[in-house]
C-alpha positions in Angstrom: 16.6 26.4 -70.1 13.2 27.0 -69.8 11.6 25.6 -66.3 7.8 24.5 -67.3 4.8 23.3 -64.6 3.8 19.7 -63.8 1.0 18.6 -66.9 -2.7 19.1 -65.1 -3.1 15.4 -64.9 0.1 14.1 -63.6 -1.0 11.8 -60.3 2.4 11.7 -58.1 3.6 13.8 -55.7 7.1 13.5 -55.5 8.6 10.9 -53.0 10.6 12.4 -49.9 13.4 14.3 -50.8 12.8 15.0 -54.4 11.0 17.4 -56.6 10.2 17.7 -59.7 11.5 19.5 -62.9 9.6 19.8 -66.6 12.3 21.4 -69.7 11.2 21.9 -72.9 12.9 18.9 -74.8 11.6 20.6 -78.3 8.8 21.6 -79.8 6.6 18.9 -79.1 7.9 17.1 -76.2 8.8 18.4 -72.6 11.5 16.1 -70.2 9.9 15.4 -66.9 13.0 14.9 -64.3 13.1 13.4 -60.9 15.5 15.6 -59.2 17.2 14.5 -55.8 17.2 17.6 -53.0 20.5 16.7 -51.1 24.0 17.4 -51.5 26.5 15.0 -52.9 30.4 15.0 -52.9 30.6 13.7 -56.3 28.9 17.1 -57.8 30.1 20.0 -56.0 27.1 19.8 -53.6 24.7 20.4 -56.6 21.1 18.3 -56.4 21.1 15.2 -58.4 18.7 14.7 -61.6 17.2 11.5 -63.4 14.8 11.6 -66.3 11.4 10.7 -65.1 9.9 10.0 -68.6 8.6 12.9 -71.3 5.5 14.1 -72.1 3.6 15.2 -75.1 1.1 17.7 -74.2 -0.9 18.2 -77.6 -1.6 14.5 -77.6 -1.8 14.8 -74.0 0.1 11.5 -73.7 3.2 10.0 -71.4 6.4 8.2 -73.0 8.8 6.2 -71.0 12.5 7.1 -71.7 15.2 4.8 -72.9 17.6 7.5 -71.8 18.0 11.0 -71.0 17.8 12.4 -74.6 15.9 9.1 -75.9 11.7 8.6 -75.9 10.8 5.1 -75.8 7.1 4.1 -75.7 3.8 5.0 -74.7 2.5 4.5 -71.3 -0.1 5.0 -69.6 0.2 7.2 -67.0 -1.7 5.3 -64.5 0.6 2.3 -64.7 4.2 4.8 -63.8 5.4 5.6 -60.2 6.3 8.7 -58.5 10.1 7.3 -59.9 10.1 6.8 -63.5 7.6 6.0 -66.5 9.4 3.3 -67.4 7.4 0.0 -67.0 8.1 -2.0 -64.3 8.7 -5.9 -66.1 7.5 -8.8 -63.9 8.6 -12.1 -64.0 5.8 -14.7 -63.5 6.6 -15.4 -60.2 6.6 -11.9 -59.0 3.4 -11.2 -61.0 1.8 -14.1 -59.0 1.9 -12.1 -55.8 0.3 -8.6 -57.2 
């Protein structure tokens, strides 16, 4: 597993607690993980990773994830939190407020 650095124009630092990881998903695409820094029962102790979303860096663009091994679609970077790509849905209500 190749460990790769952060693309030059990724804007978050990671929230408290957390780091993050870039793997080579193939040869276009690399994984960008949130990964937890504390210990858990459940895992032998181990720190605790969840897909952040993947990016493409000859096309120099972001993809949400459906899953882990999954790319959904393109975002744009700017609208993603330190969490996950994925795009946060809004009801009316809610959007009322923003």
């Amino acid at each position: 597993m190749e460990l790769l650095e952060l693309p030059n124009d990724f804007p978050h630092s990671p929230p408290s607690n957390y780091k993050y990881k870039v793997i080579r998903k193939n040869s276009s695409l690399l994984s960008i993980w949130t990964v937890y820094q504390r210990e858990f029962v459940y895992n032998n102790g181990d720190e605790s990773a969840c897909i952040w979303g993947f990016y493409n860096p000859k096309k120099r663009e972001y993809y949400a994830p459906i899953n882990s091994k999954t790319v959904g679609e393109k975002v744009e970077v700017i609208n993603t939190t330190p969490y996950t790509a994925m795009p946060i849905k809004y009801n009316p209500l809610m959007s009322a407020f923003l």
